[in-house]
mmCIF entry with sequence, helices, sheets and N, C-alpha, C, O atoms, coordinates in Angstrom:
data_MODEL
# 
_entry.id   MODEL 
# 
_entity.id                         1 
_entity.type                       polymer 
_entity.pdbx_number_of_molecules   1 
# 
_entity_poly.entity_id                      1 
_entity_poly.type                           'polypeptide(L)' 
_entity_poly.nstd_linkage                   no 
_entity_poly.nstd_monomer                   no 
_entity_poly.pdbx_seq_one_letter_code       
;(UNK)(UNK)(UNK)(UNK)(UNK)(UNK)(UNK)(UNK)(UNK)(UNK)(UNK)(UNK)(UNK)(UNK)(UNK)(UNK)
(UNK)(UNK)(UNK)(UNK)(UNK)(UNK)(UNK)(UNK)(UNK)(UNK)(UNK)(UNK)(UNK)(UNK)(UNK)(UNK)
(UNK)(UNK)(UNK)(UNK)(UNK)(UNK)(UNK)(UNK)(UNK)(UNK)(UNK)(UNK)(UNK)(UNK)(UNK)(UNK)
(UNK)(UNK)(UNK)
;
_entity_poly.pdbx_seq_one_letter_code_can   XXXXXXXXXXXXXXXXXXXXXXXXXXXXXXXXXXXXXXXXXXXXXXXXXXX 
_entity_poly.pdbx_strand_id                 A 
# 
loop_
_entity_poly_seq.entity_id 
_entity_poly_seq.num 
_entity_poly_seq.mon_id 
_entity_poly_seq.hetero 
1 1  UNK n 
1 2  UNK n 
1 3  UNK n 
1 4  UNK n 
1 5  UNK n 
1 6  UNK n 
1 7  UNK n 
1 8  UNK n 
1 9  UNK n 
1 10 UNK n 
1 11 UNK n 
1 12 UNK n 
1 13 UNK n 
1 14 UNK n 
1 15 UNK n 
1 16 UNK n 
1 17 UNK n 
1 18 UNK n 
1 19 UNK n 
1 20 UNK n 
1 21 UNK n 
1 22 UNK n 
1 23 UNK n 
1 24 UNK n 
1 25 UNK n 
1 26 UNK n 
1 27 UNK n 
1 28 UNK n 
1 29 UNK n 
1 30 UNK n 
1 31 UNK n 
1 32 UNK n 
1 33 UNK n 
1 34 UNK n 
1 35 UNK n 
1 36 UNK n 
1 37 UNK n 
1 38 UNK n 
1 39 UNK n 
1 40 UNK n 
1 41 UNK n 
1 42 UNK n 
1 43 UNK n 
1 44 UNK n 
1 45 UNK n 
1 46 UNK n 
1 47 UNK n 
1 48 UNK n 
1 49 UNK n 
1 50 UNK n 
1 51 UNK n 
# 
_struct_asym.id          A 
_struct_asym.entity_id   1 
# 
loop_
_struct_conf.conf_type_id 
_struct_conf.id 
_struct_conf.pdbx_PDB_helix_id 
_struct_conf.beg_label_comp_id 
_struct_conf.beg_label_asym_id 
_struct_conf.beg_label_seq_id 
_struct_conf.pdbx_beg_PDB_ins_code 
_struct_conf.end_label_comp_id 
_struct_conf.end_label_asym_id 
_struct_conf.end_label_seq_id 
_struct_conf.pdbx_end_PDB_ins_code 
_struct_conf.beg_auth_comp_id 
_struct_conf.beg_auth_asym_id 
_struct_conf.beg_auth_seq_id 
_struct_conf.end_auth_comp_id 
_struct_conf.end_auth_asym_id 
_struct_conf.end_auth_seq_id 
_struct_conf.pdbx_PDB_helix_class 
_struct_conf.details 
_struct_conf.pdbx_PDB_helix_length 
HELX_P HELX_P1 AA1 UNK A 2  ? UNK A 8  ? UNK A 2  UNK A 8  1 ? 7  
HELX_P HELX_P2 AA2 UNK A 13 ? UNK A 30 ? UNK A 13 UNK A 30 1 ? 18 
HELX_P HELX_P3 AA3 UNK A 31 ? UNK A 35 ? UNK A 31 UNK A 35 3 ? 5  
HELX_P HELX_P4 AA4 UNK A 37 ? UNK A 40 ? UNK A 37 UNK A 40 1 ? 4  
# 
_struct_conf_type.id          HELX_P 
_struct_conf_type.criteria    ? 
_struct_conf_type.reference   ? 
# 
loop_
_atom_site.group_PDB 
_atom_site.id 
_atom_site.type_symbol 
_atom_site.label_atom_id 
_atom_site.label_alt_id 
_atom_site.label_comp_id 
_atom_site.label_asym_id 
_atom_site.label_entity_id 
_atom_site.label_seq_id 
_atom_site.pdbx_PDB_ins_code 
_atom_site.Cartn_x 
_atom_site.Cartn_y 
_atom_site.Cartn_z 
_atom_site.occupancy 
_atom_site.B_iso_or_equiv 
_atom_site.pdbx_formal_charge 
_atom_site.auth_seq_id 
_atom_site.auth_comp_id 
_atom_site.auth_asym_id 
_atom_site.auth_atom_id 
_atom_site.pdbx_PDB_model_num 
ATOM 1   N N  . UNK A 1 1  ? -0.576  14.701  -9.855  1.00 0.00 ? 1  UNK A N  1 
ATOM 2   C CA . UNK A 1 1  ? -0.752  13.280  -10.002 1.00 0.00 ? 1  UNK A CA 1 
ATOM 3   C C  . UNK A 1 1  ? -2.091  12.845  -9.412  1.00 0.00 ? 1  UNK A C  1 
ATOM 4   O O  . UNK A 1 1  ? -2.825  12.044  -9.990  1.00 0.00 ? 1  UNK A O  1 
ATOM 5   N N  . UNK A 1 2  ? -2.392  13.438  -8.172  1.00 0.00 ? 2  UNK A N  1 
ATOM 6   C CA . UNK A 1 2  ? -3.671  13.159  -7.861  1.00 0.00 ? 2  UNK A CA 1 
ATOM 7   C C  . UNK A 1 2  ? -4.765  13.502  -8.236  1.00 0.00 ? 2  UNK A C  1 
ATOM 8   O O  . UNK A 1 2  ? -5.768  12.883  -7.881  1.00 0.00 ? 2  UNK A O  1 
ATOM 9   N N  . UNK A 1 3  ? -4.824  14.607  -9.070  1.00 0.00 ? 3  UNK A N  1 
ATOM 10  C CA . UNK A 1 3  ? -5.851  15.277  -9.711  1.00 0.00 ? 3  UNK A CA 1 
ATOM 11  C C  . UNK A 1 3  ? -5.781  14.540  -10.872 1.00 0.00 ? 3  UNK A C  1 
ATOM 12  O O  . UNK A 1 3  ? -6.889  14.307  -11.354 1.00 0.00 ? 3  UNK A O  1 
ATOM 13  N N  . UNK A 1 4  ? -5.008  14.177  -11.368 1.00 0.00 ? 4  UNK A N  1 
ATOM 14  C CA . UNK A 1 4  ? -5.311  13.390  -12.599 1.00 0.00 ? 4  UNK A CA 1 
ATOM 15  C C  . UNK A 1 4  ? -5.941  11.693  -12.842 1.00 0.00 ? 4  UNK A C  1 
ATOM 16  O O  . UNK A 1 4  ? -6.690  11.072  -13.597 1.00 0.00 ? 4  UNK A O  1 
ATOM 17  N N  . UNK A 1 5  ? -5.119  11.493  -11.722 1.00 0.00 ? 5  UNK A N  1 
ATOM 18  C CA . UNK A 1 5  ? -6.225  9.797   -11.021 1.00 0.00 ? 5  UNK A CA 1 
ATOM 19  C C  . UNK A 1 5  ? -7.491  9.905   -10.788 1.00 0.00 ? 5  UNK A C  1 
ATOM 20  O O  . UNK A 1 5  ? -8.277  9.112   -11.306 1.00 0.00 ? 5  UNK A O  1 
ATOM 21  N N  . UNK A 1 6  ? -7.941  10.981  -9.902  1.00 0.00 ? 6  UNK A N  1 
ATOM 22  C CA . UNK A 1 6  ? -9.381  11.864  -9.363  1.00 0.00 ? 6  UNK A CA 1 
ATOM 23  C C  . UNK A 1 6  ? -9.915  11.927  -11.296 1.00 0.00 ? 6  UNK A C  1 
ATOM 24  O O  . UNK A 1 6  ? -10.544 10.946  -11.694 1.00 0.00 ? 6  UNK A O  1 
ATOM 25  N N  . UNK A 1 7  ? -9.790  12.412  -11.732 1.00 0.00 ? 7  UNK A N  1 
ATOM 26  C CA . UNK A 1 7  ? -9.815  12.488  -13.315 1.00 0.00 ? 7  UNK A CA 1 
ATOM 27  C C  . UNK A 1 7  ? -10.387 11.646  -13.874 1.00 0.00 ? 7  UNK A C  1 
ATOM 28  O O  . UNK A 1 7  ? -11.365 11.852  -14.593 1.00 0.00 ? 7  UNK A O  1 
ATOM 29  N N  . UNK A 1 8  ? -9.886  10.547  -13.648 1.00 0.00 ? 8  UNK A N  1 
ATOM 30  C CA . UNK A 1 8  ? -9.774  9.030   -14.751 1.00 0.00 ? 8  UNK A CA 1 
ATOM 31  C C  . UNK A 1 8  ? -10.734 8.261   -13.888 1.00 0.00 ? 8  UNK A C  1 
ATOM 32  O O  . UNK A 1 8  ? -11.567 7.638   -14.547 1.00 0.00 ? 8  UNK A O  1 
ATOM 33  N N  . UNK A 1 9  ? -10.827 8.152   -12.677 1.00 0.00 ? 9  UNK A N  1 
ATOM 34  C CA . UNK A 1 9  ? -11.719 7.808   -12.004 1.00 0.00 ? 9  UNK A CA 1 
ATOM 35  C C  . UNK A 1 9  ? -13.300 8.053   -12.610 1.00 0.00 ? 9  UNK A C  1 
ATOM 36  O O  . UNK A 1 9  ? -13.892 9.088   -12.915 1.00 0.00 ? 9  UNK A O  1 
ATOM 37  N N  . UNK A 1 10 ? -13.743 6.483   -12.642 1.00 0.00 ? 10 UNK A N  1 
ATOM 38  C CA . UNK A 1 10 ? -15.477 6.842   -13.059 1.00 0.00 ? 10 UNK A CA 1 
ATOM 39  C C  . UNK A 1 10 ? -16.549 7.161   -11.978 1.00 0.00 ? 10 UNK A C  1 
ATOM 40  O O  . UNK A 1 10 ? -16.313 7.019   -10.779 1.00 0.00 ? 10 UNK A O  1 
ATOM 41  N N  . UNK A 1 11 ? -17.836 7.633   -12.507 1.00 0.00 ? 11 UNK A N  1 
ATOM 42  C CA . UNK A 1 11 ? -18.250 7.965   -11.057 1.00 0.00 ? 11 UNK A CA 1 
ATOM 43  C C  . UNK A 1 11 ? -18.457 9.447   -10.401 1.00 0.00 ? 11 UNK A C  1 
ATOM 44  O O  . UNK A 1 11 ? -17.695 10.397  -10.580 1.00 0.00 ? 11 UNK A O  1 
ATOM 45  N N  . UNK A 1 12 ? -19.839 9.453   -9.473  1.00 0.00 ? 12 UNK A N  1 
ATOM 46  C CA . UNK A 1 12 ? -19.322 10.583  -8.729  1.00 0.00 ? 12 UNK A CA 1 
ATOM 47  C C  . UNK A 1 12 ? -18.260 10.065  -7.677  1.00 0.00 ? 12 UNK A C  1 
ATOM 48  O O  . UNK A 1 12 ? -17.564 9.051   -7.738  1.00 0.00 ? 12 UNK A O  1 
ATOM 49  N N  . UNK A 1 13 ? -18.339 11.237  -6.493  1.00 0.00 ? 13 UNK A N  1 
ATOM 50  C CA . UNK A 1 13 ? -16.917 11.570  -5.965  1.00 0.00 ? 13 UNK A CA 1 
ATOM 51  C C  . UNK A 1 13 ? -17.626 10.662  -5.090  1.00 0.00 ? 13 UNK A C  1 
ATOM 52  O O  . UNK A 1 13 ? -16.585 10.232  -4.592  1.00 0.00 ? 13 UNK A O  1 
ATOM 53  N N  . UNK A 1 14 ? -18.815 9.798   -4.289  1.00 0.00 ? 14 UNK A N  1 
ATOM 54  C CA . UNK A 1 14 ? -18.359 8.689   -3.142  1.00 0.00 ? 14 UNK A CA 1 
ATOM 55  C C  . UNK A 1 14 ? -17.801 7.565   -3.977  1.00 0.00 ? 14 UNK A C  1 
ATOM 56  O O  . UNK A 1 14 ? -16.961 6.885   -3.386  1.00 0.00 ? 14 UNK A O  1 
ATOM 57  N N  . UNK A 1 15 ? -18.077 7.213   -5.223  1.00 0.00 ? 15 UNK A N  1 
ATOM 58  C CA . UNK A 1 15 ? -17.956 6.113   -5.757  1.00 0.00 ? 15 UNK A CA 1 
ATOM 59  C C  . UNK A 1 15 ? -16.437 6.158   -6.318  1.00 0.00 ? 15 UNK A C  1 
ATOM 60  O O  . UNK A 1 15 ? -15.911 5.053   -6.458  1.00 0.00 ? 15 UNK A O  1 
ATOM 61  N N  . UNK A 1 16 ? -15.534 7.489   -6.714  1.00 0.00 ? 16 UNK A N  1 
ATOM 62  C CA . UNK A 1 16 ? -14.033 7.198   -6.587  1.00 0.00 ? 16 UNK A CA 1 
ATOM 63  C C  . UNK A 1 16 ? -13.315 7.456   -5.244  1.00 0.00 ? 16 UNK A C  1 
ATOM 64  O O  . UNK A 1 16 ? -12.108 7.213   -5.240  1.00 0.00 ? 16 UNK A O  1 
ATOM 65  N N  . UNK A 1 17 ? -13.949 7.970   -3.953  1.00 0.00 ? 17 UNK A N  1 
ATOM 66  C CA . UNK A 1 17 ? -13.436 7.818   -2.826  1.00 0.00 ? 17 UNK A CA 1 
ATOM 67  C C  . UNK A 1 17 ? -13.424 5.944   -2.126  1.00 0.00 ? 17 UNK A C  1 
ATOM 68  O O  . UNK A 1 17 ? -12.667 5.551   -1.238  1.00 0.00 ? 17 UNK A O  1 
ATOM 69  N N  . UNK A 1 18 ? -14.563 5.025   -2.908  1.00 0.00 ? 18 UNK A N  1 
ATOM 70  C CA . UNK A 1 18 ? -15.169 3.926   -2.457  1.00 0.00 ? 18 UNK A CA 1 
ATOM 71  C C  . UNK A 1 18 ? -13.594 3.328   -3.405  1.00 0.00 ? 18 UNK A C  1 
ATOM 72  O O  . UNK A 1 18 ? -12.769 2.671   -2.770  1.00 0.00 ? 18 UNK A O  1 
ATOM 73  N N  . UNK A 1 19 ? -13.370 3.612   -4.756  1.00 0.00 ? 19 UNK A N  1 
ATOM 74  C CA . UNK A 1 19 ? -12.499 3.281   -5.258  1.00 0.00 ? 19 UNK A CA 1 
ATOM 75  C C  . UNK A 1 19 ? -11.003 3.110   -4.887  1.00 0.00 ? 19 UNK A C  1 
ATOM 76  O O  . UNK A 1 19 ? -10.158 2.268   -5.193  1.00 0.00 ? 19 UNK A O  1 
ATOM 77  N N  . UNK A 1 20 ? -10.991 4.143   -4.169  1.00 0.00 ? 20 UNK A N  1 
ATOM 78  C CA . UNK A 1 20 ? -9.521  4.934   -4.086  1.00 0.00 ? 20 UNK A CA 1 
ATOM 79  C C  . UNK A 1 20 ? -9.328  4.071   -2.570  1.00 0.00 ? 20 UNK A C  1 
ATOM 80  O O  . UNK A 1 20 ? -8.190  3.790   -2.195  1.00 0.00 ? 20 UNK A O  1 
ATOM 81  N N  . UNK A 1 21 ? -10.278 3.769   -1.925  1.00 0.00 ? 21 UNK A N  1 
ATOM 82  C CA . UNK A 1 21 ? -9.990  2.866   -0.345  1.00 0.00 ? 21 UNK A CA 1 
ATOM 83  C C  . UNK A 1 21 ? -9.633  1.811   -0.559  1.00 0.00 ? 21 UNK A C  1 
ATOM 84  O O  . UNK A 1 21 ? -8.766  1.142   0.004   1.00 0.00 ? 21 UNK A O  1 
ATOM 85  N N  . UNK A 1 22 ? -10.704 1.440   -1.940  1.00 0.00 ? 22 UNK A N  1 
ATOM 86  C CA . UNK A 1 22 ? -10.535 -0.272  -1.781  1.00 0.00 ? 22 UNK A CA 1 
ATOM 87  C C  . UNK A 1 22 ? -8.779  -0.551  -2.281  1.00 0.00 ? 22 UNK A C  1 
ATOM 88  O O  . UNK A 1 22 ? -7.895  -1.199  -1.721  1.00 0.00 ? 22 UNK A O  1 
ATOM 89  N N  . UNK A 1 23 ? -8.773  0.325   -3.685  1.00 0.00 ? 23 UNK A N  1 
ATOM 90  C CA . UNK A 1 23 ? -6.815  0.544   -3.965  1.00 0.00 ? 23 UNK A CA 1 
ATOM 91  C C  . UNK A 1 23 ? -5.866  0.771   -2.891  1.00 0.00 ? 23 UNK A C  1 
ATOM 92  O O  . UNK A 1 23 ? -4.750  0.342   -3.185  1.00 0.00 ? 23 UNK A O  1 
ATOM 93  N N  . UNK A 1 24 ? -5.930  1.220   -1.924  1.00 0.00 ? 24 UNK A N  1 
ATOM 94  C CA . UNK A 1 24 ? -4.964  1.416   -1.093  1.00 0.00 ? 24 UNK A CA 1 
ATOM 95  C C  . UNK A 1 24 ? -5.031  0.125   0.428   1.00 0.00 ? 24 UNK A C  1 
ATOM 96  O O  . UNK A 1 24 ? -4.163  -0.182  1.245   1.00 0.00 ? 24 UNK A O  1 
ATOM 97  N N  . UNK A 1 25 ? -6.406  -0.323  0.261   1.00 0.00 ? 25 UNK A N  1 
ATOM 98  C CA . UNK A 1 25 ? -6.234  -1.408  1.079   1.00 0.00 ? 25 UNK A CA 1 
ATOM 99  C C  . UNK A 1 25 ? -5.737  -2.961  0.272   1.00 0.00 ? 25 UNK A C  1 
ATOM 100 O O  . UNK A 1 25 ? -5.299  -3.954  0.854   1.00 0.00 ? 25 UNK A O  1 
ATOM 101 N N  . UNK A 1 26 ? -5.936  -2.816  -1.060  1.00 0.00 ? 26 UNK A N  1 
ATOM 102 C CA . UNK A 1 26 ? -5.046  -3.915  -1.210  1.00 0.00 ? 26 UNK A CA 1 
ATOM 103 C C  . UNK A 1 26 ? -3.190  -3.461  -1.429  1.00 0.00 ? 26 UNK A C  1 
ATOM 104 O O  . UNK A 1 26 ? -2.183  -4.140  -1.227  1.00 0.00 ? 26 UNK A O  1 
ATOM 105 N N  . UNK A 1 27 ? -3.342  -2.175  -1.871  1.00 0.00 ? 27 UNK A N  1 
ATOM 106 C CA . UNK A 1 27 ? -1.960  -1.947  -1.519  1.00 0.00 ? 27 UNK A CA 1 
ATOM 107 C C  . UNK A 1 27 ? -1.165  -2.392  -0.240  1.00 0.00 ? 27 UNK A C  1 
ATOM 108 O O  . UNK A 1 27 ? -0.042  -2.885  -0.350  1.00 0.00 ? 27 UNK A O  1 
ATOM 109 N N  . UNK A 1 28 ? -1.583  -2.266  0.595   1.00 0.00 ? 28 UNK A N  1 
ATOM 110 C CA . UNK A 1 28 ? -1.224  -1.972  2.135   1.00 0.00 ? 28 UNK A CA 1 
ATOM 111 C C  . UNK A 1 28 ? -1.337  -3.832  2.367   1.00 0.00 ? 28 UNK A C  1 
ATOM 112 O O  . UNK A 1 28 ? -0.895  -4.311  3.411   1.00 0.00 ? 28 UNK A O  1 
ATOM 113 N N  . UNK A 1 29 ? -1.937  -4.708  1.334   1.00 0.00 ? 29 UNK A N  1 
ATOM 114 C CA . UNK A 1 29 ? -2.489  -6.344  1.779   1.00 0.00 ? 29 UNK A CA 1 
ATOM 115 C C  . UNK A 1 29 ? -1.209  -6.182  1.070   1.00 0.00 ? 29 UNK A C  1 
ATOM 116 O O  . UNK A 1 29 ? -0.306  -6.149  1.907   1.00 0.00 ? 29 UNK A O  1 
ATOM 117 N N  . UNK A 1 30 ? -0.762  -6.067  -0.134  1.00 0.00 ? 30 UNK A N  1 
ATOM 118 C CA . UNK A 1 30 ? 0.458   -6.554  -0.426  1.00 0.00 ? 30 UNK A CA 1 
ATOM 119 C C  . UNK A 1 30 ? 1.693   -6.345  -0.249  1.00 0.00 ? 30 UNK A C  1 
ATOM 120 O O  . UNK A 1 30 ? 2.634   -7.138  -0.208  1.00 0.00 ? 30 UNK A O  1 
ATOM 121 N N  . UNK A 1 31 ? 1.654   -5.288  -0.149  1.00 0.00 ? 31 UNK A N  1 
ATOM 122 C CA . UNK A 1 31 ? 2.454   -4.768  1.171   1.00 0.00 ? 31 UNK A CA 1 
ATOM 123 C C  . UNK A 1 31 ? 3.306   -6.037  2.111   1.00 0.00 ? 31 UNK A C  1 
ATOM 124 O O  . UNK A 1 31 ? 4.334   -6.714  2.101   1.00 0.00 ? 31 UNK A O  1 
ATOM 125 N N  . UNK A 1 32 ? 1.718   -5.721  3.104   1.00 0.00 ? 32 UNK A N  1 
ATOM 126 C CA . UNK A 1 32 ? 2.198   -6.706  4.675   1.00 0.00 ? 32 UNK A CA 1 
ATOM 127 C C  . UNK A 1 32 ? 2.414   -8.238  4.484   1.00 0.00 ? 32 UNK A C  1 
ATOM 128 O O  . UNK A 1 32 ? 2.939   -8.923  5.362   1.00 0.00 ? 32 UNK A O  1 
ATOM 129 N N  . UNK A 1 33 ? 1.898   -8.840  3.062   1.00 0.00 ? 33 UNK A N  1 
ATOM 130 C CA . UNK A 1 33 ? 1.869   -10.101 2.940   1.00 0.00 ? 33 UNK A CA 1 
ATOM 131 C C  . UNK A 1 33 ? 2.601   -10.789 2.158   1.00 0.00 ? 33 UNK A C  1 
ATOM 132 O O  . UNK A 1 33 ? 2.603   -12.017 2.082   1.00 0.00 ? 33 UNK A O  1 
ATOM 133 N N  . UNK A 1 34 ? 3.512   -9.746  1.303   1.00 0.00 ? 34 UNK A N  1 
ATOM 134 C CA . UNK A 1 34 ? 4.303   -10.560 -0.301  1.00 0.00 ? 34 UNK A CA 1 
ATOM 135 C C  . UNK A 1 34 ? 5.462   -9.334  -0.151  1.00 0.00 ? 34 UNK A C  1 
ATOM 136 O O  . UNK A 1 34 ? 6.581   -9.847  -0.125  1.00 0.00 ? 34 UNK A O  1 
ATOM 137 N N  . UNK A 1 35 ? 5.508   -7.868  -0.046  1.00 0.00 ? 35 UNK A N  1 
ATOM 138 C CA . UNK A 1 35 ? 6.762   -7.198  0.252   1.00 0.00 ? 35 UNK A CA 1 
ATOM 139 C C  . UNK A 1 35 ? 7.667   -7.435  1.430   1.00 0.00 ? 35 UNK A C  1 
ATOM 140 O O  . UNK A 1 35 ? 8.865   -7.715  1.394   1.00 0.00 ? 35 UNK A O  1 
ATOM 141 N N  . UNK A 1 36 ? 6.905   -7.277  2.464   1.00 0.00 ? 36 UNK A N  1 
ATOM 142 C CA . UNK A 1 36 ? 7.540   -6.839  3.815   1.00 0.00 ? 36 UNK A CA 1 
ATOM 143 C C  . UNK A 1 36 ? 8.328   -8.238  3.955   1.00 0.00 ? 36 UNK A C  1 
ATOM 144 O O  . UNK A 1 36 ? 9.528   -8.244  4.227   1.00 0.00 ? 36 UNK A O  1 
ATOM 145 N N  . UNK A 1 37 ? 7.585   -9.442  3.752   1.00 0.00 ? 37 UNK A N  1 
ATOM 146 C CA . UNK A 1 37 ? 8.206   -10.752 4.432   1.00 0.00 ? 37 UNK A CA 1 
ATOM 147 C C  . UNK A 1 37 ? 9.451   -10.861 3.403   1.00 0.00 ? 37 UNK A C  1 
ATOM 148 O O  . UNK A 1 37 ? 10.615  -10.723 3.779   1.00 0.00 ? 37 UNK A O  1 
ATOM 149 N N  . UNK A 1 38 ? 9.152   -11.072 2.328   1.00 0.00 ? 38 UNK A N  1 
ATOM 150 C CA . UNK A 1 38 ? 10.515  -10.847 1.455   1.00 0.00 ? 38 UNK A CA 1 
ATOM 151 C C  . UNK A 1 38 ? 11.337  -9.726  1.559   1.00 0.00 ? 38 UNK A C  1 
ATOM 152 O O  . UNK A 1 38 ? 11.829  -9.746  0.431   1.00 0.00 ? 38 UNK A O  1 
ATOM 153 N N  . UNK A 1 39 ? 11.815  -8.800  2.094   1.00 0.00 ? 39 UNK A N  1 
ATOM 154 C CA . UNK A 1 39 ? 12.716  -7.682  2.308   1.00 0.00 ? 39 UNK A CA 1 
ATOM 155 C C  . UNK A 1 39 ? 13.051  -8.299  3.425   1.00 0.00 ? 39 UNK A C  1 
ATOM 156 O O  . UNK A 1 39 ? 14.259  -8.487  3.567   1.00 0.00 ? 39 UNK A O  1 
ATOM 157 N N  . UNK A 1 40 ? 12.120  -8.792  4.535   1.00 0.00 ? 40 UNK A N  1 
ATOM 158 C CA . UNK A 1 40 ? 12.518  -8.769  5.562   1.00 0.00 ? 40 UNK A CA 1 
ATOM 159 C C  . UNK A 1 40 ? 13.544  -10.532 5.680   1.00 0.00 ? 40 UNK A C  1 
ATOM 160 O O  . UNK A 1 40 ? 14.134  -10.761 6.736   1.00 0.00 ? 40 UNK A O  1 
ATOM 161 N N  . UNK A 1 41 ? 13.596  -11.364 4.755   1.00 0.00 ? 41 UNK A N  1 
ATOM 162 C CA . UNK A 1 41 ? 14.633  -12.201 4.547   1.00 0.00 ? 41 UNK A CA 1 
ATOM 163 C C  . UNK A 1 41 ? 15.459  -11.749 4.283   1.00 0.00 ? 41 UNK A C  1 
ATOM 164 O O  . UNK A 1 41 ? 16.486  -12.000 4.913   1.00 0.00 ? 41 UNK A O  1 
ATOM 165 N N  . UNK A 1 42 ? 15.479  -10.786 3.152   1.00 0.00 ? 42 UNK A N  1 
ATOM 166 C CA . UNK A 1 42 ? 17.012  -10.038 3.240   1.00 0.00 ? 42 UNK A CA 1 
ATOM 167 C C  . UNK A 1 42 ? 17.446  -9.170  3.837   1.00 0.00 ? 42 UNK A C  1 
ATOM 168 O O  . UNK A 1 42 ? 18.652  -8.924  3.825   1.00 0.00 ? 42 UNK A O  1 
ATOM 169 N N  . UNK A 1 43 ? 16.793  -8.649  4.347   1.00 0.00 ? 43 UNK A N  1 
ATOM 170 C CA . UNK A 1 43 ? 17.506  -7.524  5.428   1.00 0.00 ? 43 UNK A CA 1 
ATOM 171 C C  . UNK A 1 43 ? 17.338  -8.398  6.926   1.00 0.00 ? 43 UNK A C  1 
ATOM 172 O O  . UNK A 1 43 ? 16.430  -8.491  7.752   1.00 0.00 ? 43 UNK A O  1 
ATOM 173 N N  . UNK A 1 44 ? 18.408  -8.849  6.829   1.00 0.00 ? 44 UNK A N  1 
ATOM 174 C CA . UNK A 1 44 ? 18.052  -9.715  8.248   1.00 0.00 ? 44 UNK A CA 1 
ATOM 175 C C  . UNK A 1 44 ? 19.220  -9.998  9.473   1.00 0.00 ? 44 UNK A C  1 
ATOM 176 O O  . UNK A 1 44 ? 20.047  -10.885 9.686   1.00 0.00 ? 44 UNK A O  1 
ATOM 177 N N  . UNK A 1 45 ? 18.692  -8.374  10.346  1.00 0.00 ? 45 UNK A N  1 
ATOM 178 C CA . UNK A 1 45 ? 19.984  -8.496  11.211  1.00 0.00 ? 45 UNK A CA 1 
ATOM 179 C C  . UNK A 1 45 ? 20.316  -9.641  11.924  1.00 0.00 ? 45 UNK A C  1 
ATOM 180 O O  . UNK A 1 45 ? 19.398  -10.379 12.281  1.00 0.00 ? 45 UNK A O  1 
ATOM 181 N N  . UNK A 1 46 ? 21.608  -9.953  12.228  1.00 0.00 ? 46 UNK A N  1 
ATOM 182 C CA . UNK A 1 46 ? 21.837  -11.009 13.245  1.00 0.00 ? 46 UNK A CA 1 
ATOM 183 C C  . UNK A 1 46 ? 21.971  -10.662 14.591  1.00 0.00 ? 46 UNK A C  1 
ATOM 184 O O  . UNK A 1 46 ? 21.546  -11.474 15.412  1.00 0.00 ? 46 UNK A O  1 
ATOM 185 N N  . UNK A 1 47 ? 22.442  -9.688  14.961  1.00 0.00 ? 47 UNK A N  1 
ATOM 186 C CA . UNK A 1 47 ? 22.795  -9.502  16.655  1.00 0.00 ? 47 UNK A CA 1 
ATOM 187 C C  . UNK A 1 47 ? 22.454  -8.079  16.201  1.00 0.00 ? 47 UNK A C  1 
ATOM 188 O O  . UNK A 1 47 ? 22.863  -7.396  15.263  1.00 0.00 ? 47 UNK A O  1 
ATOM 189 N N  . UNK A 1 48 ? 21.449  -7.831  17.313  1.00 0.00 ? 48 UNK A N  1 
ATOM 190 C CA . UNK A 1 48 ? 20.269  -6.692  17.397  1.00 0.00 ? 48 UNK A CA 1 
ATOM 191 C C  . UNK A 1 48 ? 20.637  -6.501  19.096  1.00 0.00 ? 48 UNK A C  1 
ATOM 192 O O  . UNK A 1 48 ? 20.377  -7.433  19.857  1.00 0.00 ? 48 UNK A O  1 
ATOM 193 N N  . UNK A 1 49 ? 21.160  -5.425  19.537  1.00 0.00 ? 49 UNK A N  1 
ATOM 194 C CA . UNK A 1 49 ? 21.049  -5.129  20.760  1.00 0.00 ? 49 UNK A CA 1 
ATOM 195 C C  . UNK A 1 49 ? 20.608  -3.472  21.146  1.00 0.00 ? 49 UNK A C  1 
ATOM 196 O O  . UNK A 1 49 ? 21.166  -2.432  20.795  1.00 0.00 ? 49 UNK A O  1 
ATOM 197 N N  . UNK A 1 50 ? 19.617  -3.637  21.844  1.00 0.00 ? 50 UNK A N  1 
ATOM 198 C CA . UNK A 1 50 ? 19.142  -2.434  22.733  1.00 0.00 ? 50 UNK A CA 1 
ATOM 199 C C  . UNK A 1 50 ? 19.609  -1.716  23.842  1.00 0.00 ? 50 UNK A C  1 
ATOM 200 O O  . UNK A 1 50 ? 19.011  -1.833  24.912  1.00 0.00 ? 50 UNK A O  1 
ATOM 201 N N  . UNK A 1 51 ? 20.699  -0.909  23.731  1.00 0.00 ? 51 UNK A N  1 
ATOM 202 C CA . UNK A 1 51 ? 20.882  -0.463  25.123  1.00 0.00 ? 51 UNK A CA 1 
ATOM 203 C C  . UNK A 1 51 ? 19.851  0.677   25.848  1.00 0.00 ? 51 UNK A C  1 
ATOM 204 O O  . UNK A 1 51 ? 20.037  1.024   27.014  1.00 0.00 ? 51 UNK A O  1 
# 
């Protein structure tokens, strides 16, 4: 799978490594900003205790 993205990718190899960062940092933005907060309404313990 990765060799085949590496593949399709235009470019030499800094310009799909420049690619492949900027993709995974908006992954990781949507992620923390539109997944996590919505899961985290529904998964939403009520009584959380640490012993």
């Amino acid at each position: 799978m990765y060799a085949a993205l590496w593949r399709i990718l235009p470019g030499p190899w800094w310009v799909r490594v420049l690619i492949l960062l900027v993709l995974a940092v908006a992954v990781l933005y949507g992620l923390f900003f539109y997944v996590f907060p919505w899961v985290g309404e529904i998964v939403n313990p009520q009584e959380v205790t640490v012993q």
